[in-house]
PAMI-984094 format. One line per 5 residues: number of its first residue (from 1); their letters; for each residue x, y, z of C-alpha. Coordinates in steps of 0.1 Angstrom, whole numbers. Each point is the difference from the previous one (the first is absolute). Layout:
PAMI-984094
NUM	A	X/Y/Z ~ ...;
END
This chain:
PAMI-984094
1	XXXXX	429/-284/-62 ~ -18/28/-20 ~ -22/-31/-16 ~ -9/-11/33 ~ -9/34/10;
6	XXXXX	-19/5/-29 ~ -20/-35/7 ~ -6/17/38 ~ -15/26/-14 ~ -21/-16/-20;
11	XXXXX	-12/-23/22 ~ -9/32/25 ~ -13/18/-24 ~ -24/-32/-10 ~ -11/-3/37;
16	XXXXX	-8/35/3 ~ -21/-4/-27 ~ -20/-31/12 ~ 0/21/36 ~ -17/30/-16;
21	XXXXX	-21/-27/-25 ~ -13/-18/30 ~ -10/32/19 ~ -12/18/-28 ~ -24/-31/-1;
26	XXXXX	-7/0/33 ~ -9/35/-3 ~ -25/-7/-26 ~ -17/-27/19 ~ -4/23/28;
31	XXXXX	-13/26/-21 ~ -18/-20/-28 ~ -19/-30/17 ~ -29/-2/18 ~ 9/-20/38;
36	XXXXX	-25/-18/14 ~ -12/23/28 ~ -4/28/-27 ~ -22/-23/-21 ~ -25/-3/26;
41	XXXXX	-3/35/1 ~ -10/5/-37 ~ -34/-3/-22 ~ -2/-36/-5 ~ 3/1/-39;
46	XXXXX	38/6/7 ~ 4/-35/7 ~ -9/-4/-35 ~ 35/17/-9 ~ 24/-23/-19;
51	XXXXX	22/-21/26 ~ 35/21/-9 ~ -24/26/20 ~ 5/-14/36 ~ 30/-5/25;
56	XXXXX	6/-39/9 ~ -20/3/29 ~ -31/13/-18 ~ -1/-24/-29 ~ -25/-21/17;
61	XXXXX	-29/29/3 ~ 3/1/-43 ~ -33/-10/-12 ~ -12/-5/-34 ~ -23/34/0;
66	XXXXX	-7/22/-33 ~ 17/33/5 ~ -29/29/-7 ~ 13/29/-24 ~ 32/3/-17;
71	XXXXX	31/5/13 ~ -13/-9/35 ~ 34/-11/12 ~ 15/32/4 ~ -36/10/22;
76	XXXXX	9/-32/20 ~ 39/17/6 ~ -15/31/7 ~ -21/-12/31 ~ 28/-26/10;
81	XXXXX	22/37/0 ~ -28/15/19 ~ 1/-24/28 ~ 41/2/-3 ~ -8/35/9;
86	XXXXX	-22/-2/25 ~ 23/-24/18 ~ 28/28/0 ~ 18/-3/-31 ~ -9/33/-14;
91	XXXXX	19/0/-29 ~ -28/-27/-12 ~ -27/27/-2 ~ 18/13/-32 ~ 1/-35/-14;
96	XXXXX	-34/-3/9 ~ -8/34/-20 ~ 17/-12/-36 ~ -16/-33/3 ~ -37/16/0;
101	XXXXX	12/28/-26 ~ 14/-31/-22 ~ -34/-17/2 ~ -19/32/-5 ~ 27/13/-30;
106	XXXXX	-7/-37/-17 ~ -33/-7/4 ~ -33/2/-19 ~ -30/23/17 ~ -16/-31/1;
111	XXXXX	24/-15/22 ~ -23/-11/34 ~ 24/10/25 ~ 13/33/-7 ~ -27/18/25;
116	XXXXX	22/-23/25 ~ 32/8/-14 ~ -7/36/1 ~ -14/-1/40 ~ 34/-24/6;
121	XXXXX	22/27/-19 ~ -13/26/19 ~ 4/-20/37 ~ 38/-3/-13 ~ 4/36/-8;
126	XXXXX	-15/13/34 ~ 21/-19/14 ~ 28/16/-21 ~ -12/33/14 ~ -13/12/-31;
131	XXXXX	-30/16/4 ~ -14/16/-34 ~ 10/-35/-20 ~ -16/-21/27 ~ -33/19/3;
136	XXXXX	1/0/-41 ~ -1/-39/-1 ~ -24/-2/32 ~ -24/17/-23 ~ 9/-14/-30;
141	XXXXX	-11/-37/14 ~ -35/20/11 ~ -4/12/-39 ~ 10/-31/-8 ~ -26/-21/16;
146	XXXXX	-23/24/17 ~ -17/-27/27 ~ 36/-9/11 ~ -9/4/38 ~ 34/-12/9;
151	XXXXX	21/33/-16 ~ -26/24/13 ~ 7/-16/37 ~ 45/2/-8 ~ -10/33/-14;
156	XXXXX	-20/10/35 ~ 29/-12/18 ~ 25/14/-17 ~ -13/35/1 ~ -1/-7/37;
161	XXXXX	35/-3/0 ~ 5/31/-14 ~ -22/15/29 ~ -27/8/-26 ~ -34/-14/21;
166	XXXXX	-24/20/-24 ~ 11/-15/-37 ~ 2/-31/16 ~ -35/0/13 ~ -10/15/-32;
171	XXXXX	15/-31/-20 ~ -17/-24/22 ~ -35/18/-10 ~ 9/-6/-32 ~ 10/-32/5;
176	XXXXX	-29/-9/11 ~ -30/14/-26 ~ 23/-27/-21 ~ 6/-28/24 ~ -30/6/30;
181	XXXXX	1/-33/13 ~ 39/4/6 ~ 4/-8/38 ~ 32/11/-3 ~ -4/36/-13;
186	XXXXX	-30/3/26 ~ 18/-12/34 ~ 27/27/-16 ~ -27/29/-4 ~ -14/-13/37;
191	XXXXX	33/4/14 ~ 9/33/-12 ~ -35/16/2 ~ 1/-14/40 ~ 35/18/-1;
196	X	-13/29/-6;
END
């Protein structure tokens, strides 16, 4: 009797672990892979990640694409956490925040998309409520490429957010001596200065 306890026990205690194996994989999946409608979403060099990248129902969308940079992957992650965020798993902004620090922490300064990775960095950490770091990186993708008429527009907006009108006209200026044919940052300096 105490052997065939012993056996139950065993054979529990094996289930459990397959239980717990299984989810813990499942969790992964969830976590790790890229699904099909969040590959849509990304820049279309992540289809160029290696097939292990994407959830059975995004294999398909895998193209043969040469990644740009190194360690572009973890940018890839960081914007498939980014739109994990935005669709209400908030937890994902963090996710998205050591992806972008990984690339920028591992990366040459001659790696072409770390202006991105810092404007992407920042998006997450605004979205994190933190207000300093994000502004930091907002800026630090305008250092970093200085005609980057996309980060001086998520910079306007996001001081906008903040219910600052004035820097946020004042980076759009900016924005523009570098980028004047941007129709983006002048409909936003049209809008605000008819705002006003």
């Amino acid at each position: 009797m105490k052997k065939f306890k012993l056996s139950l026990s065993f054979i529990f205690l094996a289930q459990l672990h397959l239980v717990t194996a299984v989810a813990d994989e499942t969790t992964l999946q969830n976590m790790y892979y890229i699904t099909a409608s969040e590959a849509r979403l990304l820049p279309p060099f992540c289809m160029g990640l290696s097939i292990g990248n994407f959830r059975e129902d995004a294999k398909s969308l895998k193209q043969n694409i040469i990644m740009p940079g190194e360690h572009t992957q973890h940018f890839c992650h960081g914007m498939k956490a980014l739109i994990r965020g935005d669709r209400g798993d908030k937890k994902s902004y963090e996710n998205a925040v050591s992806e972008f620090e990984y690339v920028q922490e591992h990366s040459t300064s001659q790696h072409e998309l770390l202006d991105s990775v810092s404007l992407y960095k920042a998006e997450a950490l605004g979205k994190l409520g933190k207000t300093g770091p994000a502004l930091t990186e907002y800026n630090k993708a305008i250092q970093l490429n200085n005609k980057y008429h996309q980060a001086y527009a998520r910079l306007a907006d996001y001081y906008l957010t903040l219910g600052m009108k004035q820097d946020a006209i004042d980076t759009i200026k900016v924005g523009l001596r570098f980028s004047p044919e941007s129709k983006g940052l002048k409909n936003r300096l049209h809008k605000l200065s008819a705002d006003k």
